[in-house]
C-alpha positions as CSV (number, residue, x, y, z in Angstrom):
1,X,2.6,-6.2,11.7
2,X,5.0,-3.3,12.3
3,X,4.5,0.2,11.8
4,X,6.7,2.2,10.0
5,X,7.6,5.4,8.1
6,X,6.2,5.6,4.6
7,X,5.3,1.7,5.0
8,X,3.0,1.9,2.0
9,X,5.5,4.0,-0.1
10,X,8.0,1.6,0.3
11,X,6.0,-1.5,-0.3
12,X,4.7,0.0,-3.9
13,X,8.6,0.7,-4.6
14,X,9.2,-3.1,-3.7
15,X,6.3,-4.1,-5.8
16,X,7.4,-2.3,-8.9
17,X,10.8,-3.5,-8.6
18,X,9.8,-7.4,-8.1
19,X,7.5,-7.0,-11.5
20,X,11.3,-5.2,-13.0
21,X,13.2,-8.9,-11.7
22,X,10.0,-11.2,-12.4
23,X,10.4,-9.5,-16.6
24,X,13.7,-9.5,-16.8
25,X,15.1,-11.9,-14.0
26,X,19.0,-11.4,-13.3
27,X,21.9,-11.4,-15.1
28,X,21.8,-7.3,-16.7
29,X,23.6,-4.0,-16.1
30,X,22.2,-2.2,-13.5
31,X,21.7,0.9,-16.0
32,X,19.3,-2.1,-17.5
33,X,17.2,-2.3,-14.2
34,X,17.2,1.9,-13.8
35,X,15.5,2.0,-17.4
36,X,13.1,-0.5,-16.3
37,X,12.0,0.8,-13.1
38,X,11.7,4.5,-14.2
39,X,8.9,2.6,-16.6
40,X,7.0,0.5,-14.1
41,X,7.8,3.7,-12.0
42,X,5.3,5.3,-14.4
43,X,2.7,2.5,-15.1
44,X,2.0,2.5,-11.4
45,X,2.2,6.5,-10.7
46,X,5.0,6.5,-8.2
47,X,6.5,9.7,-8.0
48,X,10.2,10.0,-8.8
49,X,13.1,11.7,-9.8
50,X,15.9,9.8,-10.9
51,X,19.9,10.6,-10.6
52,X,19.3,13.1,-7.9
53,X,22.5,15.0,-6.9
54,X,22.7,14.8,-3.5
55,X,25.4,18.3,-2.1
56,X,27.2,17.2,0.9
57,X,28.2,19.7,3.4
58,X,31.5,20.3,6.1
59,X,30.6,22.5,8.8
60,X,27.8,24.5,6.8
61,X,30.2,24.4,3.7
62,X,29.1,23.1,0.5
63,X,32.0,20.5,-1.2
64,X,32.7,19.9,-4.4
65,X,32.1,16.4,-4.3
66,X,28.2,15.0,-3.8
67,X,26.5,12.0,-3.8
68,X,23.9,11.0,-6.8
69,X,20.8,8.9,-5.8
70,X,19.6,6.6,-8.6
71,X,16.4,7.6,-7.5
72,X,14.3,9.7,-4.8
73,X,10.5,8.6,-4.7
74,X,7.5,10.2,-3.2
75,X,9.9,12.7,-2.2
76,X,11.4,11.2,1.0
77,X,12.5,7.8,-0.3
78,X,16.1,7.4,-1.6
79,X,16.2,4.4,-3.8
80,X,19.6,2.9,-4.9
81,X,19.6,-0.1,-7.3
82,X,22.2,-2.4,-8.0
83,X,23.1,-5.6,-10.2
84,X,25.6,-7.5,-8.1
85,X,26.3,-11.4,-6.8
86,X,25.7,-10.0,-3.0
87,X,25.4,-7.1,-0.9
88,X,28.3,-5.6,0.9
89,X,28.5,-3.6,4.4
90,X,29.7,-0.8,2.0
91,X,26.6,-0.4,-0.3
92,X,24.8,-0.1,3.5
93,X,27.2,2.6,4.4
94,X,26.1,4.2,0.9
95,X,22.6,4.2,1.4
96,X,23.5,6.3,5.2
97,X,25.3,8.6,3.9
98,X,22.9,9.7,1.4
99,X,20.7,9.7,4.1
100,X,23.1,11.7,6.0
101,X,23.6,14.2,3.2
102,X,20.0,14.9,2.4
103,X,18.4,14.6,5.7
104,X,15.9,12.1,4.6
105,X,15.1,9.0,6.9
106,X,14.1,6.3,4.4
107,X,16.5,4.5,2.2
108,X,15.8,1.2,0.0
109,X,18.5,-1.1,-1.6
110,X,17.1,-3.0,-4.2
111,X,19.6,-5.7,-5.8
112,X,18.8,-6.9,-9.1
113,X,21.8,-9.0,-9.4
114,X,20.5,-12.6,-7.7
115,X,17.9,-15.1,-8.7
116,X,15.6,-13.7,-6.3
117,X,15.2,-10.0,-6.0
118,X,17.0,-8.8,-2.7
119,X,15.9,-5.4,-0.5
120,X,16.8,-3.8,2.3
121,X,14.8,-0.7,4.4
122,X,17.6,1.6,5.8
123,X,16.5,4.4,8.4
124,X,18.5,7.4,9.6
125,X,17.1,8.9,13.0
126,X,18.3,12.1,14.6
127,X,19.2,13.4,11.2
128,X,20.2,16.9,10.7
């Protein structure tokens, strides 16, 4: 089996997140999902912050606008969640550029939205 960057880490997010669809299957808000997760989050002593403002910079100038994660966990992990019929080459482009913007490497997409719980690992290299 492969070896990877926070491997573990991302495996106990996954686990918490398939108990989240196994309770509640598909069919809620995604707002519905981030409740549940920051509980099971809990239960199984992952670290995280949740709706983490992410500043994005222009040539070593802060913006106005930034990015907010729906969660950072173990304090390298960005963790978006959403509640939608299929994943888009957008939401990927999403999960980069929070990459980009906070110079992590490790980004999961968890979508809540099908009958079986879909994920995606996303690594940045050569960031900042």
């Amino acid at each position: 089996m492969e070896d990877f960057d926070f491997k573990n880490e991302t495996y106990q997010i996954i686990g918490a997140a398939m108990e989240v669809h196994s309770v509640l299957g598909s069919g809620f808000l995604e707002g519905v999902y981030h409740d549940a997760l920051m509980i099971e989050f809990g239960k199984r002593k992952i670290p995280f912050q949740h709706e983490v403002i992410l500043p994005i910079e222009y040539k070593g100038v802060k913006l106005n606008r930034n990015y907010t994660a729906d969660f950072i966990c173990y304090d390298n992990i960005i963790v978006e969640i959403k509640a939608l019929s299929e994943i888009s080459m957008e939401l990927y482009g999403q999960i980069l550029n929070y990459l980009k913007a906070s110079g992590f490497t490790v980004g999961l997409l968890v979508n809540f939205g099908n009958k079986s719980l879909e994920h995606r690992r996303l690594v940045m290299s050569n960031n900042k």
